[in-house]
PAVO-321252 format. One record per residue (C-alpha): residue number from 0; x, y, z. Coordinates in pm, 1 decimal, always signed. Each point is the difference from the previous one (the first is absolute). Layout:
BEGIN
> NUM  X  Y  Z
...
END
This chain:
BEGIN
> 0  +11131.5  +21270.2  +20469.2
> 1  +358.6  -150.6  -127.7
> 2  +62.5  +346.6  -169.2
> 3  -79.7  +200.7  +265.9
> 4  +275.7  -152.0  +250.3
> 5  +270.8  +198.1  -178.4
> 6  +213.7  +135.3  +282.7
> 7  +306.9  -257.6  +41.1
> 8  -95.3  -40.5  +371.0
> 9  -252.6  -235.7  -123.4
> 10  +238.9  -238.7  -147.2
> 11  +214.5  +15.2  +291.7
> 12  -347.5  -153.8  +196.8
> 13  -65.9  -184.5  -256.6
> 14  +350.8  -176.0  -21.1
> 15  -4.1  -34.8  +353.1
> 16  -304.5  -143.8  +56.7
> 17  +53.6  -243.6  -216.0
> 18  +345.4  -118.3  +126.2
> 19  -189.9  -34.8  +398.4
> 20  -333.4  -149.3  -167.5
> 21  -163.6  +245.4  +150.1
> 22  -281.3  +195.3  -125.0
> 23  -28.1  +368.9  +14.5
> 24  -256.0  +269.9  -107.8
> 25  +6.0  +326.2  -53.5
> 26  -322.0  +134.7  +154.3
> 27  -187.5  +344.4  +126.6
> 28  +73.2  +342.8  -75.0
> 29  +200.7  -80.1  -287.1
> 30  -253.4  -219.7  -211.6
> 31  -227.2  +218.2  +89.4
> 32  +179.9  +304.1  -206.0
> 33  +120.6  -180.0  -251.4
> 34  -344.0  -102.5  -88.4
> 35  -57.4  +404.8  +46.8
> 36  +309.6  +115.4  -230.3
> 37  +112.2  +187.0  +333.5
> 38  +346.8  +29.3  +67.8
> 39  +58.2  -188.7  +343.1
> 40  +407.1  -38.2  +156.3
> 41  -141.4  -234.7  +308.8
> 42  +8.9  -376.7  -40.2
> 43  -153.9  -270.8  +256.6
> 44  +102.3  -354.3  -50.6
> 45  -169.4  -270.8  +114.8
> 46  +239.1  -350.5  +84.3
> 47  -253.1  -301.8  +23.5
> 48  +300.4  -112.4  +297.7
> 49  +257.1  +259.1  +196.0
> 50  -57.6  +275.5  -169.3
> 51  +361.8  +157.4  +198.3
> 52  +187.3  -305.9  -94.6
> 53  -56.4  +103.6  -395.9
> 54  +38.5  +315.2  +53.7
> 55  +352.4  -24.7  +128.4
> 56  +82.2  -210.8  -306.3
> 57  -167.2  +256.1  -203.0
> 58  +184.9  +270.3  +173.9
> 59  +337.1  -221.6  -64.2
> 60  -20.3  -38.2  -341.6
> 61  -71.1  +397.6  -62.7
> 62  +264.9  +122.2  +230.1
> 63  -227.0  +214.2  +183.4
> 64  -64.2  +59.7  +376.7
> 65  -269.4  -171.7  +138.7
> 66  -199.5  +97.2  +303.2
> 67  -200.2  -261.4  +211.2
> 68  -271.2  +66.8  +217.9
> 69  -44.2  -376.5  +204.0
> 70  -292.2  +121.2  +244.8
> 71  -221.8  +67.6  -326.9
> 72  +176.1  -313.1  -208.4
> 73  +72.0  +271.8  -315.1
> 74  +347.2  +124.0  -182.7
> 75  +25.6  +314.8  -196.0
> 76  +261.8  +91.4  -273.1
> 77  +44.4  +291.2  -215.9
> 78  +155.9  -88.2  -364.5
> 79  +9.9  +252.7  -316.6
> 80  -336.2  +185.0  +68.2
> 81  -193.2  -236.8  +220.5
> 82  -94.6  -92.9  +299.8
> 83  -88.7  -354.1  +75.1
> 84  -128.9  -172.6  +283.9
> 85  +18.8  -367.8  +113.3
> 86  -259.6  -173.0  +195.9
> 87  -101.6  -406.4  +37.0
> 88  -377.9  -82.3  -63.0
> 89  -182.6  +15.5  +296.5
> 90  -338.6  +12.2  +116.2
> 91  -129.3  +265.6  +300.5
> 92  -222.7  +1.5  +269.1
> 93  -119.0  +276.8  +201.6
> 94  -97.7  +90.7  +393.3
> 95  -251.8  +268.6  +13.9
> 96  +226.2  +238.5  +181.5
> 97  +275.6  +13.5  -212.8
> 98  +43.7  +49.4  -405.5
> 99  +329.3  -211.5  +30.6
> 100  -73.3  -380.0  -103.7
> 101  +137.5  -358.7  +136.0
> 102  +125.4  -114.3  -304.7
> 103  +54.6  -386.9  -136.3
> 104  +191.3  -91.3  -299.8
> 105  -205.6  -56.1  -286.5
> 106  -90.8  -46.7  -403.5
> 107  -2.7  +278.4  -206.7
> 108  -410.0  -52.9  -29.0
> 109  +10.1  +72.8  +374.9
> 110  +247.7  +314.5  -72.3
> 111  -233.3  +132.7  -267.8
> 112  -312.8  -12.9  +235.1
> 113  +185.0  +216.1  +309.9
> 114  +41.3  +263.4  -289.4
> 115  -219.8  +311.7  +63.7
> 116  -156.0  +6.6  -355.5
> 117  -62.0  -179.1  -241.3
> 118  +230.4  +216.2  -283.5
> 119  +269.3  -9.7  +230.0
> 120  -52.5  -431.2  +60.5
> 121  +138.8  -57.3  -348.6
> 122  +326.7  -171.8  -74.6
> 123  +227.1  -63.6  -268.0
> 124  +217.0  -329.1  +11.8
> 125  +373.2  -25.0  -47.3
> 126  +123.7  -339.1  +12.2
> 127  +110.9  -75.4  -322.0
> 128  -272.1  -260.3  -76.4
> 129  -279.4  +268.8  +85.1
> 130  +177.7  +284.4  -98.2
> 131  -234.7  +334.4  -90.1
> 132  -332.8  -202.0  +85.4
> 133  -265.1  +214.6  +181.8
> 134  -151.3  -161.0  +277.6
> 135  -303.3  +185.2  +76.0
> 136  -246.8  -189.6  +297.0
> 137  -234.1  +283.0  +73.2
> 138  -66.3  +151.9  -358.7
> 139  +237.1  +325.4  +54.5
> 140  +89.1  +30.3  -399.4
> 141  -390.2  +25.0  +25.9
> 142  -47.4  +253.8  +273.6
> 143  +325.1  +240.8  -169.8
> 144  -225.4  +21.2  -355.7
> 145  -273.8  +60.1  +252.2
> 146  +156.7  +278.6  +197.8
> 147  -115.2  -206.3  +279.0
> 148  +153.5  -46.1  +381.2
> 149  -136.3  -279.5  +132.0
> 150  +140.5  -274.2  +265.1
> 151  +110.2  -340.7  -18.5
> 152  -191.2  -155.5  +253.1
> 153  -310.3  +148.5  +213.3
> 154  +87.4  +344.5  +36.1
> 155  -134.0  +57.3  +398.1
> 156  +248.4  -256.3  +48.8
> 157  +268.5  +155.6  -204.6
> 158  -58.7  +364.7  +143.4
> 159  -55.8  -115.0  +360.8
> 160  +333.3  -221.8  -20.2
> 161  +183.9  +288.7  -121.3
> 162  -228.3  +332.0  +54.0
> 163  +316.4  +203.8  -218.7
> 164  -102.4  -182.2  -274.7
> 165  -330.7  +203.5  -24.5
> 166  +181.0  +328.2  -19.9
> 167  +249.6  -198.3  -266.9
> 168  -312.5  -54.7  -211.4
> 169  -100.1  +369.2  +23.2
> 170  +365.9  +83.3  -67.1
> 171  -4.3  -234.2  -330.7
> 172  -354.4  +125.2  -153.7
> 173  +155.8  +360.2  +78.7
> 174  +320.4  -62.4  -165.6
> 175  -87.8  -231.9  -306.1
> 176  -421.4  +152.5  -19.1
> 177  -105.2  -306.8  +17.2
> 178  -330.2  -98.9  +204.4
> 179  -43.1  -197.1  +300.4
> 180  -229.0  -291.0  +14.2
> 181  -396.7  +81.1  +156.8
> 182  +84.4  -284.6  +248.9
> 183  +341.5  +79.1  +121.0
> 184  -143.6  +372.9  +24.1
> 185  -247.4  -220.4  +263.8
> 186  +238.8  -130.8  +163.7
> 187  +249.0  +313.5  +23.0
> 188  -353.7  +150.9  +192.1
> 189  -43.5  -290.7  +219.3
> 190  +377.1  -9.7  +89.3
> 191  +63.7  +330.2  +33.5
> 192  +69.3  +7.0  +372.5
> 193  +277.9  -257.9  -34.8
> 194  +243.5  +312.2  -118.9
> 195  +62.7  +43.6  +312.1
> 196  +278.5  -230.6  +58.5
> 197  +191.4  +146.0  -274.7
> 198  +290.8  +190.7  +65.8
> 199  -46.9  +416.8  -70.8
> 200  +350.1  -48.5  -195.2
> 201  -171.5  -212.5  -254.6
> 202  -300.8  +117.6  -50.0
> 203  +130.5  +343.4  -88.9
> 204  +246.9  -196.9  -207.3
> 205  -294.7  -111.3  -200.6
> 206  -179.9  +316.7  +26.2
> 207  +271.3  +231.6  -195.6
> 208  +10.5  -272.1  -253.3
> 209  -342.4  +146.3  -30.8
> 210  +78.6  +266.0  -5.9
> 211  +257.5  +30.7  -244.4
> 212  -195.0  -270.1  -235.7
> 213  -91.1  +193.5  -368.4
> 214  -426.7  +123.6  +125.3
> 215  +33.5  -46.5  +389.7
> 216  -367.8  +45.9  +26.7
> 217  -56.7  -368.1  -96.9
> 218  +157.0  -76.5  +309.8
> 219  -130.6  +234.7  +238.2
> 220  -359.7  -66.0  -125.0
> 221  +11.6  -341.8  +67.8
> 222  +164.2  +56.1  +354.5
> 223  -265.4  +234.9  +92.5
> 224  -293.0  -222.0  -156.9
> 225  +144.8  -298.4  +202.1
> 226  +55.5  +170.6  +318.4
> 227  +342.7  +3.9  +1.7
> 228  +64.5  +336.6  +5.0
> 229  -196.0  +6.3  +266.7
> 230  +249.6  -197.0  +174.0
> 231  +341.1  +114.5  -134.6
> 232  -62.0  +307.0  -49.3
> 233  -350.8  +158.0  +176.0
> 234  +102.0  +405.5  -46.5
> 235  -7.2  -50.7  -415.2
> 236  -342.3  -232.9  +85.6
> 237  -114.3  +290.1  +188.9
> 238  +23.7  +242.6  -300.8
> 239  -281.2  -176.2  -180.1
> 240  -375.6  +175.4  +29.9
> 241  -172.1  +275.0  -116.3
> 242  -214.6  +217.0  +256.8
> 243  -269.0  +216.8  -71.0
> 244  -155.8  +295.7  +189.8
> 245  -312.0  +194.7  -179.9
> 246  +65.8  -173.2  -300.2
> 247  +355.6  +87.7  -4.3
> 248  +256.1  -269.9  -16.0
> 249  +431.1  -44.7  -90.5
> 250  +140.0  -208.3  -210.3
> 251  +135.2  -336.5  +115.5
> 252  +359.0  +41.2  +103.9
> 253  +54.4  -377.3  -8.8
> 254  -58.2  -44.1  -334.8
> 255  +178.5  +372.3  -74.3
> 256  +307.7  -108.3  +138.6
> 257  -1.5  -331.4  -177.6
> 258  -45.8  +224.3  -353.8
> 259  +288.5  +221.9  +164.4
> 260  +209.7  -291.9  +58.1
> 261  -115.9  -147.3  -399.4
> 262  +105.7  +329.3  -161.9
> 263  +337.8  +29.5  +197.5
> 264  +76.0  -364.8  -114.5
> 265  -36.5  +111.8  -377.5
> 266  +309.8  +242.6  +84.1
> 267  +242.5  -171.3  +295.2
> 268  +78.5  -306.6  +135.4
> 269  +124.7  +143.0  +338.0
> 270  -151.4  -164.0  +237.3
> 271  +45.1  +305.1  +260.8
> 272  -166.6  +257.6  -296.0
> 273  -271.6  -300.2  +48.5
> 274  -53.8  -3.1  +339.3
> 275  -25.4  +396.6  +21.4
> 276  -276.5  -85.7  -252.5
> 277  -168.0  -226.8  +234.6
> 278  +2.8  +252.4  +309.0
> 279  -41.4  +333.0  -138.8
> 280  -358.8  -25.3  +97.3
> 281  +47.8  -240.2  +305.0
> 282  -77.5  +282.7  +263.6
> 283  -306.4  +78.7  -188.4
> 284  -268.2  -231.9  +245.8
> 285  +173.7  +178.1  +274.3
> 286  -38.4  +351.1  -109.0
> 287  -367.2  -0.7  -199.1
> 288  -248.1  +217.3  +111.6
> 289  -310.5  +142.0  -124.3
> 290  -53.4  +356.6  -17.3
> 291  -375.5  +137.6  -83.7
> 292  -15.6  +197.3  -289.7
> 293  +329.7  -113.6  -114.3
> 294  +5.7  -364.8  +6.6
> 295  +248.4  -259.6  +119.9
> 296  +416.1  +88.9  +36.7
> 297  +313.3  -129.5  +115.8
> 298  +219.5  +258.5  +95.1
> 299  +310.8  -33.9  +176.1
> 300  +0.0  -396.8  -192.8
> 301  +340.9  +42.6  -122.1
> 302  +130.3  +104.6  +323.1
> 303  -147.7  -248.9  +224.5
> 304  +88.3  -287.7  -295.7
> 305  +366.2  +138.4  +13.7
> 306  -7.7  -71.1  +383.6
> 307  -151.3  -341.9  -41.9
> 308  +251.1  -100.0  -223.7
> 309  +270.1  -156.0  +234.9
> 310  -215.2  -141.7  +211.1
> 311  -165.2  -192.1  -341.8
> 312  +339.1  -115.5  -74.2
> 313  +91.3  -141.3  +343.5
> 314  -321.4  -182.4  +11.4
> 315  +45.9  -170.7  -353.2
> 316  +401.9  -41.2  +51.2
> 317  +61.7  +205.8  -282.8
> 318  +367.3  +235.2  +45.5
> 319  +3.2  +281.7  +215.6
> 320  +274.3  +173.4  -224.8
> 321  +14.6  +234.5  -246.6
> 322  -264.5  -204.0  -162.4
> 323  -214.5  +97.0  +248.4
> 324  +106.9  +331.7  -12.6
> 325  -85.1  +13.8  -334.2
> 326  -372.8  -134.7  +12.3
> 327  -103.4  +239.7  +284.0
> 328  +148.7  +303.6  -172.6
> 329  -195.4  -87.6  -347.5
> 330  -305.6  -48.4  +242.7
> 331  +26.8  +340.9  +142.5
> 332  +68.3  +169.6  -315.7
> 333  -196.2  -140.6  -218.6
> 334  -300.4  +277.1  +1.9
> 335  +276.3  +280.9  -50.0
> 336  +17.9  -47.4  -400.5
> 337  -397.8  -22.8  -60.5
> 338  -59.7  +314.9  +221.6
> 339  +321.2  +142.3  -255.3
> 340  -192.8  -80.2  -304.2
> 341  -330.7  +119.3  +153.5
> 342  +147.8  +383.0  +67.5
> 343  +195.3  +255.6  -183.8
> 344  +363.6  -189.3  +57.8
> 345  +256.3  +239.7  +161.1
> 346  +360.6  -39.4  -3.7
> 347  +15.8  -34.3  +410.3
> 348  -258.5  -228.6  -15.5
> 349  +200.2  -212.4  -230.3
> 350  +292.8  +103.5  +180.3
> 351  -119.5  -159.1  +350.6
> 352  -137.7  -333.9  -218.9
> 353  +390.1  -36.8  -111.5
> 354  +99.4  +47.9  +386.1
> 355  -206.6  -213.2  +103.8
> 356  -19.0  -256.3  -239.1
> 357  +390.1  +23.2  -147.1
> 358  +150.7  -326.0  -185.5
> 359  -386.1  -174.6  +39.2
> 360  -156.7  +270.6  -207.4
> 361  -39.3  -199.6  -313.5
> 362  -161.0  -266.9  +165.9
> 363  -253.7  +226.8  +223.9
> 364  -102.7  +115.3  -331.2
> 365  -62.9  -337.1  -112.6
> 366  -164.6  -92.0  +277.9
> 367  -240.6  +306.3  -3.4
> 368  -69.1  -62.0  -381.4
> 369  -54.0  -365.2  +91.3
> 370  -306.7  +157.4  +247.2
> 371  -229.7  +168.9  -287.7
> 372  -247.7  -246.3  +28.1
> 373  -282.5  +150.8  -147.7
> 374  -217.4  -143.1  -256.7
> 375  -84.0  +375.1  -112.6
> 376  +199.6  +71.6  -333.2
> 377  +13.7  +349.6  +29.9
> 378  +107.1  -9.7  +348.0
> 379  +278.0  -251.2  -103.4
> 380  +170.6  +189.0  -287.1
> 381  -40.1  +368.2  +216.9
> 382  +243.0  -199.5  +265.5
> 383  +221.7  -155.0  -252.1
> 384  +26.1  +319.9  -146.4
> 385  +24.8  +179.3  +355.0
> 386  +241.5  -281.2  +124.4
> 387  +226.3  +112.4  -347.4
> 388  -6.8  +351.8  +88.5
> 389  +131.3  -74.1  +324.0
> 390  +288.7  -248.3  -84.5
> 391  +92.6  +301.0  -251.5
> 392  +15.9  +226.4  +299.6
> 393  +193.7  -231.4  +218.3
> 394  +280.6  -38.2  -244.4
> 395  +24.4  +403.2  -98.8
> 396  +27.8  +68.7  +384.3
> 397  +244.8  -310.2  +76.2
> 398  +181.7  +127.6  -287.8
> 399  +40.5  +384.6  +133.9
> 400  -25.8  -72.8  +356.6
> 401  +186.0  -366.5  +68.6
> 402  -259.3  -47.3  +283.9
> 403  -14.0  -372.5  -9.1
> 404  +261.2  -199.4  +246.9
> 405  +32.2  +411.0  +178.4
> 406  +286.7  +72.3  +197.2
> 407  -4.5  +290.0  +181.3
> 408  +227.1  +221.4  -142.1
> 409  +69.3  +148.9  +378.9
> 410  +36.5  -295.0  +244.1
> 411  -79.5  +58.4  +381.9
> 412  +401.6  +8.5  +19.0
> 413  +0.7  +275.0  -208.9
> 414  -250.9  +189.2  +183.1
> 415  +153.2  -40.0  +366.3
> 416  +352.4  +110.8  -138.3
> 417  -130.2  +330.1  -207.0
> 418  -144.5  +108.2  +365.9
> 419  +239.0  -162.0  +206.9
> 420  -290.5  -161.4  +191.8
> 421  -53.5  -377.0  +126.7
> 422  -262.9  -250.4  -128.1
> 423  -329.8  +84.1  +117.3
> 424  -335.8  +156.4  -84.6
> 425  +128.0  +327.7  -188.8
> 426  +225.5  -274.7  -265.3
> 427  -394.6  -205.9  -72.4
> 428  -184.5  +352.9  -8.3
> 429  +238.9  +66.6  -303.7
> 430  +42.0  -330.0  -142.9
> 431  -381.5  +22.2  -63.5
> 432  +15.3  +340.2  -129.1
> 433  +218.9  -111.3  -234.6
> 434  -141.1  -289.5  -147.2
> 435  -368.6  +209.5  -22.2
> 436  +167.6  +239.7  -189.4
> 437  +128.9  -175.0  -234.5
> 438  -316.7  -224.7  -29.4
> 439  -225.7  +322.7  -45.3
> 440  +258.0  +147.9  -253.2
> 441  +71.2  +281.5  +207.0
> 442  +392.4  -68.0  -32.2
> 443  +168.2  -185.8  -288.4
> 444  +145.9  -344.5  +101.0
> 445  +331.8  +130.9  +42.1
> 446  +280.0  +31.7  +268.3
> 447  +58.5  +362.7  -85.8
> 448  -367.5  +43.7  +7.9
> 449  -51.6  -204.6  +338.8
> 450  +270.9  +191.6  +172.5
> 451  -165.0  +334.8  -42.9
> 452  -289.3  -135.5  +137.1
> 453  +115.6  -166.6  +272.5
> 454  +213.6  +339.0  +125.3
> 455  -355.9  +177.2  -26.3
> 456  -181.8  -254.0  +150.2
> 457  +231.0  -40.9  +290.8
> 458  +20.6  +408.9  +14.1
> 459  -328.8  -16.6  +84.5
> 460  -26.7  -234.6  +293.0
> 461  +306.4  +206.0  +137.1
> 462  +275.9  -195.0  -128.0
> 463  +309.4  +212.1  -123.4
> 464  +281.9  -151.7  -232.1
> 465  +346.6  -125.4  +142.4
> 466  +118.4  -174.8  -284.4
> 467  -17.9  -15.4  -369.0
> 468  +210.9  -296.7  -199.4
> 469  -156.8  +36.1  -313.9
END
């Protein structure tokens, strides 16, 4: 493994730990993807000794800043493009309430059996009488050309000690496709309750690392097939089922979304995209009914799933921001395209979809693409093709019309000095008016255009004209 210490901050630890006597290993993460060929830019050291005390002298001799943490006994330094963390050997033990350990100094055998799997127990030496040897206890080298996640020790143990580390298991299988052992599966089942005393911030940590891992639905299977879904997340649990009524049934929206959320991976990594792909259909247990004759519908879904969105994200801790924003306004557009590439598309159709949608246009459309699901050829390629038509006809009318990001080109300022009337109902009335118009194609989207109308419009309601400035 001498060859594959290249960056100079190993010869810095090297050097060092050979002028202290001390021994030092590279270990985790790191090994892990450097056994992988995957790029990795975080680095944990393990000191056999204070792992803080050779930090600082490692910090010292790099001129860097160096940032100590006593109550968890690790340092942390940034140098060129890394990240490395120090931390003495230890060995933990655990109270059933809590996921944090009592710790106890200890040997680097007793550091490599806290780890949480197996590939991530493997360490590389870097005292210069050991340097580059691989010091593998638990068979990880093994379980990498396996694809395999397995733990060190009994794996109740290891999940009930630290209940995170079943959703870090999931979160590994999801991002690397790798499998996860029959008996740890077991014991994820048996310990699923224990999730509880995890914080919400870290399980949704580990839950858009899911998320944004290459085929998400490696993950999410394996949460739902262990119950933890159930737990974490019981509205996406509740989207799995098919019912039938006189021998008519719907497709499974669990397994939809998770082929929503697969074939909006293949085209973004934004996690927000993502999400939208995981609740476009959450409102649909909430809104099914069966109508004879006709069969089973959701209507109003996207509605009632736009609604649920901030309350979703307050619940799981995720931002009530724009990002939010964002997710509840691809949830309640994302039927608009599909009925567009169902019917003849009209320009004020189109025109309203660039209103409404404005700078998130491009990804509604990948979003709604992402939601052809069907296993029906023909059906596929008439969407694709629809879906084509319709992207045509939203550039040709963005192009004439410059709906999307729409300004009014007569503000309610405008209105109240041109009739030399206060704010009130008569300034929304023609506000509205305006904006239809436009919309509908009735008037171009012009000021010139907008101020005829509004002198009509406000004609009409009894208005007369006090003021012109343009």
């Amino acid at each position: 493994m001498k060859q594959s210490l290249q960056h100079p901050l190993f010869t810095v630890l090297s050097t060092i730990a050979a002028e202290q006597n001390v021994h030092a290993y590279v270990i985790g993460g790191f090994v892990r993807d450097l056994l992988l060929d995957r790029p990795s830019k975080d680095i944990d050291i393990v000191i056999i000794g204070n792992g803080i005390s050779f930090a600082e002298s490692v910090a010292k001799k790099l001129k860097v800043k160096l940032s100590v943490f006593k109550n968890f006994g690790t340092a942390m330094l940034k140098y060129q493009d890394v990240e490395v963390e120090f931390v003495g050997a230890r060995k933990e033990s655990y109270r059933a309430d809590s996921r944090k350990p009592i710790v106890e100094n200890g040997t680097l055998e007793d550091d490599q059996k806290r780890r949480d799997f197996t590939i991530n127990a493997l360490a590389i030496a870097l005292h210069p009488t050991q340097f580059g040897e691989l010091l593998d206890p638990f068979n990880g080298v093994n379980d990498l050309k396996q694809k395999l996640i397995r733990t060190p020790l009994d794996p109740i143990e290891t999940f009930s000690d630290d209940p995170l580390r079943m959703l870090r298991a999931i979160r590994f299988a999801s991002q690397l496709n790798f499998t996860i052992d029959p008996i740890a599966i077991d014991a994820i089942k048996e310990t699923v309750e224990r999730i509880c005393i995890i914080s919400q911030e870290r399980i949704t940590e580990e839950l858009n690392k899911i998320i944004l891992s290459p085929k998400p639905s490696v993950g999410f299977i394996y949460l739902f097939d262990t119950s933890l879904l159930h737990k974490i997340f019981p509205l996406m649990a509740n989207l799995y089922g098919v019912d039938y009524i006189d021998g008519k049934g719907h497709k499974d929206n669990f397994y939809h979304t998770l082929q929503v959320l697969d074939n909006i991976s293949t085209t973004t990594d934004d996690l927000w995209l993502r999400w939208a792909a995981i609740l476009h259909d959450i409102a649909k247990p909430a809104t099914k009914r069966f109508e004879p004759g006709h069969g089973w519908t959701f209507h109003g879904h996207e509605d009632k799933g736009a609604r649920m969105v901030p309350k979703i994200f307050a619940e799981l801790k995720l931002p009530l921001n724009d990002k939010m924003k964002f997710v509840q306004k691809m949830v309640q557009l994302h039927l608009r395209p599909i009925v567009l590439a169902q019917d003849v598309v009209t320009d004020s159709a189109v025109r309203r979809l660039l209103f409404e949608a404005n700078d998130d246009i491009e990804a509604l459309m990948l979003l709604c693409k992402a939601d052809i699901t069907t296993k029906n050829e023909y059906k596929v390629k008439k969407y694709r093709k629809n879906f084509e038509l319709v992207q045509q006809k939203l550039k040709d009318v963005e192009q004439r019309d410059n709906i999307r990001n729409w300004q009014p080109p007569i503000t309610g300022i405008d209105i109240m000095h041109i009739f030399g009337i206060k704010e009130g109902r008569e300034v929304g009335i023609i506000k509205n008016q305006i904006r239809e118009a436009i919309l509908e194609g009735e008037i171009p989207n012009s000021r010139e255009a907008a101020l005829d109308f509004t002198i009509r419009k406000g004609s009409e309601i009894g208005l007369k004209v006090v003021a012109n400035t343009f």
